[in-house]
C-alpha positions as CSV (number, residue, x, y, z in Angstrom):
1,X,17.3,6.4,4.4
2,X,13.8,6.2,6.0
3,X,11.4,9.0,6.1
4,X,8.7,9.6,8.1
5,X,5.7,12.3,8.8
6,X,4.8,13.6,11.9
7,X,2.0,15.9,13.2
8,X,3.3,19.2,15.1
9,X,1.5,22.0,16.1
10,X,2.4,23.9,13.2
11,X,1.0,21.1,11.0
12,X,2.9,18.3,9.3
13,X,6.5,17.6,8.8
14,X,8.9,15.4,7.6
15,X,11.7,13.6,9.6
16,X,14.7,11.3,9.1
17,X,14.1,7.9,11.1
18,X,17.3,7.3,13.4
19,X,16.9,4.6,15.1
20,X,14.5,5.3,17.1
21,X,14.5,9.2,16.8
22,X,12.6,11.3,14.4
23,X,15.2,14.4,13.2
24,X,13.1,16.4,11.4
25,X,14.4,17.9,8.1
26,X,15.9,21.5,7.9
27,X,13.7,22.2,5.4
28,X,9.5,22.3,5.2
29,X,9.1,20.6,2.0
30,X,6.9,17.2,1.9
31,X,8.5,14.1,0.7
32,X,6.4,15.1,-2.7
33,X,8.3,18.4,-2.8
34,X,11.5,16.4,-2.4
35,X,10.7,13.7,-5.2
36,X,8.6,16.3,-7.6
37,X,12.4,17.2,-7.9
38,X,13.3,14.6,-10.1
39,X,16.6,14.8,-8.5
40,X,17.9,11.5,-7.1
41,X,20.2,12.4,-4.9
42,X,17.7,15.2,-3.0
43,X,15.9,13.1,-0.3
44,X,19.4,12.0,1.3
45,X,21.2,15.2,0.9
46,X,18.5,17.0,3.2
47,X,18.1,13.7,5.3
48,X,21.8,13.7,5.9
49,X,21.8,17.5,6.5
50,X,19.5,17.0,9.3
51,X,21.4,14.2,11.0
52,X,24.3,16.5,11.3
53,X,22.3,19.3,12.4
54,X,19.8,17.6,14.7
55,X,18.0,20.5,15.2
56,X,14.8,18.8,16.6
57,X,14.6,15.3,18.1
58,X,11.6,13.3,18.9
59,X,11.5,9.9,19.9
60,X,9.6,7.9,17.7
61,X,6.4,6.4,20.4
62,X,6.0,9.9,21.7
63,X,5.2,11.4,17.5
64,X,2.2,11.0,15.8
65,X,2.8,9.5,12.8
66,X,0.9,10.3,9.2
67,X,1.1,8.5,6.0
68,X,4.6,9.9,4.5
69,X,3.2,11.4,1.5
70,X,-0.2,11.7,0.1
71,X,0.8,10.1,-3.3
72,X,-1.2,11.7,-6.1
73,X,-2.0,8.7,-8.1
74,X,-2.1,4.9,-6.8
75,X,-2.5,1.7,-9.1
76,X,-2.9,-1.5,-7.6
77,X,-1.4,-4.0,-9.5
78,X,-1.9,-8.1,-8.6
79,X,1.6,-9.6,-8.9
80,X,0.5,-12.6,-6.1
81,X,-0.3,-16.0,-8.2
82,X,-1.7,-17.9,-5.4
83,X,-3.2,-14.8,-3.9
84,X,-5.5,-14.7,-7.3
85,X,-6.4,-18.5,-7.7
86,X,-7.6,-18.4,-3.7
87,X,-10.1,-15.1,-4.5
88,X,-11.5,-16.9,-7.7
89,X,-12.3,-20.0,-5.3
90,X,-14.7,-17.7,-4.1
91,X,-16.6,-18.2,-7.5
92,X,-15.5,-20.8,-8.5
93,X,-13.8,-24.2,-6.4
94,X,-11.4,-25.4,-9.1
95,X,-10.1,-21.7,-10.4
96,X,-6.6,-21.5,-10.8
97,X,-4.1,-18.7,-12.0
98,X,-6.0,-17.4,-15.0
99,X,-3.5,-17.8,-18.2
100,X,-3.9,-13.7,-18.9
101,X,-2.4,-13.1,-15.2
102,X,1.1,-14.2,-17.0
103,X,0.5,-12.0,-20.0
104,X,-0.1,-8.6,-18.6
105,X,0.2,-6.9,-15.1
106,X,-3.5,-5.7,-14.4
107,X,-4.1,-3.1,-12.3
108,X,-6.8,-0.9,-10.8
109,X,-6.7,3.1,-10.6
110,X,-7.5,2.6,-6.5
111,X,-8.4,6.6,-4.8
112,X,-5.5,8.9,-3.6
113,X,-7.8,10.7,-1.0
114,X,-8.4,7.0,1.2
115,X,-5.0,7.6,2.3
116,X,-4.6,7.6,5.8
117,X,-1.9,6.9,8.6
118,X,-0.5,3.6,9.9
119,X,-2.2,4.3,12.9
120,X,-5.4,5.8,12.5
121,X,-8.8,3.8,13.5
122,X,-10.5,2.6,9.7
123,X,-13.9,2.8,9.6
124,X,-15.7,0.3,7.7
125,X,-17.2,1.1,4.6
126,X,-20.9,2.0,4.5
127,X,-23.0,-0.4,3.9
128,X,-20.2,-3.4,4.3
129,X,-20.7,-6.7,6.1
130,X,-17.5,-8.0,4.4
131,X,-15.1,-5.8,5.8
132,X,-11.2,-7.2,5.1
133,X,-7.6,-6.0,5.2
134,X,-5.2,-6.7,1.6
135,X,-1.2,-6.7,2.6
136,X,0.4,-5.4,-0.1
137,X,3.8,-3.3,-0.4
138,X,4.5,0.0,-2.2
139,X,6.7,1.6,-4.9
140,X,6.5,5.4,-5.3
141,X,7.8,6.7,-8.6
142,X,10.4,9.3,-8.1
143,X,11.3,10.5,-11.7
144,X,8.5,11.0,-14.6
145,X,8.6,8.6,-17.5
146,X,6.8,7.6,-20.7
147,X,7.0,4.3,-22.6
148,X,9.8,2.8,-20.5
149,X,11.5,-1.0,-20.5
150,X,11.8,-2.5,-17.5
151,X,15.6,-2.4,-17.3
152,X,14.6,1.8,-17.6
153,X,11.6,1.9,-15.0
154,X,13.9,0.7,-12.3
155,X,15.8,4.3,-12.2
156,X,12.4,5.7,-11.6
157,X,11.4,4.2,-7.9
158,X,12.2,6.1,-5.9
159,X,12.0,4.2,-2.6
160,X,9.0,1.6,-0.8
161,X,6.2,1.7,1.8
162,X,3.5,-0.8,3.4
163,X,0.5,-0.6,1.8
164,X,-2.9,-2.4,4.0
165,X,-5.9,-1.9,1.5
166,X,-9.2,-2.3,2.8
167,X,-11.9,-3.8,0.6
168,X,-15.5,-3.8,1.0
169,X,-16.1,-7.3,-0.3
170,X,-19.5,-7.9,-1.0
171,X,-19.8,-3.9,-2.6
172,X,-16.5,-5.1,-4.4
173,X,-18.2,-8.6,-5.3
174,X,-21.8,-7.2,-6.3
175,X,-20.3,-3.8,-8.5
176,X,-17.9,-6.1,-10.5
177,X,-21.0,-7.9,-12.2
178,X,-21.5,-4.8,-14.3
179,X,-17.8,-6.1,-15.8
180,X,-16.1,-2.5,-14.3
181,X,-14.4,-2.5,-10.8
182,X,-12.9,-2.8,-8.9
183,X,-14.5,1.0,-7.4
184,X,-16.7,1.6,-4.3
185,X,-15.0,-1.7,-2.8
186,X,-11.8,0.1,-2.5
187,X,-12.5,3.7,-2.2
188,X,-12.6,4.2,1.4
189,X,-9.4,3.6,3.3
190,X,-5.6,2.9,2.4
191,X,-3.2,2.7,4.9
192,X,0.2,3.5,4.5
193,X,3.1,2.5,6.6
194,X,5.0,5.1,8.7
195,X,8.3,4.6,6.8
196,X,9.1,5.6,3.1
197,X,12.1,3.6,2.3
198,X,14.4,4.5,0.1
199,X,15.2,1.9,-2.7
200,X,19.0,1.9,-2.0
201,X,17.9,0.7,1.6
202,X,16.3,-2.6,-0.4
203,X,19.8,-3.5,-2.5
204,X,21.4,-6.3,-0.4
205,X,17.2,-7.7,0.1
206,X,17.2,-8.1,-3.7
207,X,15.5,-11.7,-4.5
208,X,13.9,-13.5,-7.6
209,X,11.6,-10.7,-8.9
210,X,11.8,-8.7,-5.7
211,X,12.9,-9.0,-2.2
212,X,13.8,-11.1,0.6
213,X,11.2,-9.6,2.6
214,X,9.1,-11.4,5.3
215,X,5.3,-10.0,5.1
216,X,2.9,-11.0,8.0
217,X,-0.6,-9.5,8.9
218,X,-2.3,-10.1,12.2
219,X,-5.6,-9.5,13.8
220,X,-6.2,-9.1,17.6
221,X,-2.7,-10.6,17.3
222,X,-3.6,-13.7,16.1
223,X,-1.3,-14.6,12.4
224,X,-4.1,-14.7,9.6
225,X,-1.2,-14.9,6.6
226,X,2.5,-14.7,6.0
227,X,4.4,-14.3,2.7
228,X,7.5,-13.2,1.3
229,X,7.7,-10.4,-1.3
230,X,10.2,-11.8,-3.1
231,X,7.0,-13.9,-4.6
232,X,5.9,-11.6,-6.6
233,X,5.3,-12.7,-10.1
234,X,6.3,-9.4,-11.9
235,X,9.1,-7.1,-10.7
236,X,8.6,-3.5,-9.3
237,X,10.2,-2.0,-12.6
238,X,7.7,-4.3,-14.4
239,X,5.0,-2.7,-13.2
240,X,6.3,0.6,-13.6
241,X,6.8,-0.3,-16.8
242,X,3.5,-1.0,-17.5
243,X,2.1,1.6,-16.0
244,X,3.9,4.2,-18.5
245,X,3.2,2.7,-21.6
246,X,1.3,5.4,-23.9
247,X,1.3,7.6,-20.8
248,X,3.7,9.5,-17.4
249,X,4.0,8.4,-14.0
250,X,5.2,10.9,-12.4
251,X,6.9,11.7,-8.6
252,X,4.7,10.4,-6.0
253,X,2.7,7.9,-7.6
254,X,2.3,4.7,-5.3
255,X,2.8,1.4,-7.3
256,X,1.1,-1.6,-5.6
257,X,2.2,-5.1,-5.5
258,X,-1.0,-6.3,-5.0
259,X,-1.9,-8.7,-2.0
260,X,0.3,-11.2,-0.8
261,X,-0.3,-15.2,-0.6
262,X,-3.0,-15.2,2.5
263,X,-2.7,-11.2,3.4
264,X,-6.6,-11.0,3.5
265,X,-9.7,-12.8,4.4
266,X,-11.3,-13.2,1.1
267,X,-8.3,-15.4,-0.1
268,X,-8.6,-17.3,2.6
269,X,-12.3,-17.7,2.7
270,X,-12.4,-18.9,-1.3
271,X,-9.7,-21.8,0.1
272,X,-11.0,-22.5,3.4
273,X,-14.5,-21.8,3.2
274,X,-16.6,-18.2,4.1
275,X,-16.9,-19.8,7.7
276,X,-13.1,-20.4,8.6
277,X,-12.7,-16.4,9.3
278,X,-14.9,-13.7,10.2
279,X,-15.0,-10.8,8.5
280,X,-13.7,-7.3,10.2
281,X,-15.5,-5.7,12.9
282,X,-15.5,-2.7,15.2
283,X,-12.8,-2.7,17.8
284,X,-11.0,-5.3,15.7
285,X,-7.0,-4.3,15.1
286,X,-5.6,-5.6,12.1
287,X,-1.8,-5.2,12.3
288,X,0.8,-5.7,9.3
289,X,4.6,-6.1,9.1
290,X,7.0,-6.3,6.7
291,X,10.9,-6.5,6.8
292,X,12.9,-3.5,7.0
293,X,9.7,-1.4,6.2
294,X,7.9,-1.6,9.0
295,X,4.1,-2.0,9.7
296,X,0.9,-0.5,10.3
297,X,-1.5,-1.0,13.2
298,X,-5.8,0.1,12.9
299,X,-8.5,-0.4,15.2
300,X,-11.4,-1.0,12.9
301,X,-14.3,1.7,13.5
302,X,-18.4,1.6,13.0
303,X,-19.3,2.6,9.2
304,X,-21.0,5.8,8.7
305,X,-25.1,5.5,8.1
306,X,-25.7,5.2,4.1
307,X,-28.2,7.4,2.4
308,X,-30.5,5.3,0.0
309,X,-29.4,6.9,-4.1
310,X,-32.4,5.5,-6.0
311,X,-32.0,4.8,-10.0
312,X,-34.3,7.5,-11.8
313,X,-36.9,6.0,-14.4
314,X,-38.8,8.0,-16.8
């Protein structure tokens, strides 16, 4: 199944995709409601019930589509080798995959409330010259756990969604030489795609540590970088593995994959040079796709003004 959100005038609901139809569901719950559940089976039993009822139809290009949940936690692992030798380049020419990257999944706690919708304008973040896009892809947890195994984690995704993180780089670059971050260089936009996925959807995609998957971002509709998902180093139960041990994940918490081989300029920039692509700039659209997901497309906006916060010294 594929679940989407769309704005009404009565505020926010949820709809099976069809095609391309929106039915919404019988039922007002969000797709949190449905996976705080913990009941597997719940998000296709009330999908399927509104396919048979079809009480309200809308085509798809006439809805305005939101994020499909607002998740309540999101980590942001990096599971991309070549995606983390090009960003040290930036630093230094002859970096390569760091030996730790094969001992541990790292991730970052990134901030629930830069959500926003696959087609909403992104405004750069104040103060940012080195505005960029990050393709990643999504798993949201749908059943708690503590201290799992991979082979147990996998139970507990619940289904996928296109993730396009935006990254101040030269906040993200300057804050991480206090050996903390990343922070402020991701805290102020995360776009989700319009489609939560189901993981059954994903089963005959299934592909070394993930899935067959094509990934491509675009800006102005020019290519920038194309991947496939299925070359992720660490598998989605992996990382929800990880993210248990000594504590929950719980329903609704987005799982990142971390950016693909060339989904973002600052990849590209530490193997290419900071001249081969310019940074992001108002009226800019960055557009993503991924197989049987779907995408996201956001015109980039003018940053808000920045209020100088001085240190205090006694």
């Amino acid at each position: 199944m594929k679940i989407a959100r769309r704005q009404t005038d009565h505020g926010p609901r949820c709809a099976v995709v069809d095609d391309d139809l929106l039915i919404d569901l019988l039922i007002d719950d969000s797709l949190l409601d449905l996976l705080r559940t913990e009941d597997p089976s719940r998000v296709d039993d009330v999908a399927s019930a509104a396919l048979r009822n079809r009480r309200t139809v809308t085509p798809i290009d006439e809805a305005t589509l939101l994020a499909p949940l607002q998740p309540p936690t999101f980590r942001d692992f990096s599971t991309f080798p070549e995606h983390i030798a090009g960003i040290g380049k930036n630093l230094d020419p002859q970096a390569e995959v760091p030996e730790i990257f094969w001992e541990i999944p790292t991730f970052y706690f990134s901030n629930p409330y830069a959500i926003v919708g696959p087609y909403d304008s992104v405004p750069i973040s104040p103060g940012c010259r080195d505005f960029d896009f990050e393709l990643e892809v999504g798993a949201v947890v749908g059943r708690s756990g503590r201290d799992l195994g991979p082979d147990d984690a996998d139970d507990h995704i619940a289904g996928y969604v296109v993730i396009n993180d935006f990254s101040a780089r030269d906040t993200q670059f300057r804050e991480m030489q206090l050996h903390l971050g990343p922070a402020k260089g991701k805290d102020s936009s995360t776009v989700l795609g319009a489609f939560f996925v189901t993981a059954d959807e994903l089963d005959g995609r299934r592909s070394r540590a993930s899935f067959d998957l094509e990934m491509r971002v675009e800006v102005n509709g020019v290519t920038i970088g194309t991947d496939t998902l299925s070359n992720m180093a660490w598998t989605f139960p992996a990382l929800a593995a990880y993210a248990s041990r000594g504590t929950w994940i719980r329903p609704g918490d987005l799982l990142g994959s971390g950016t693909c081989q060339s989904g973002c300029l600052a990849e590209l920039w530490g193997r290419h040079g900071r001249d081969a692509y310019p940074a992001l700039q108002p009226g800019d659209v960055v557009t993503t796709h991924v197989d049987v997901l779907g995408g996201t497309a956001n015109e980039i906006a003018p940053a808000a003004p920045i209020t100088p916060i001085p240190p205090w010294r006694g």
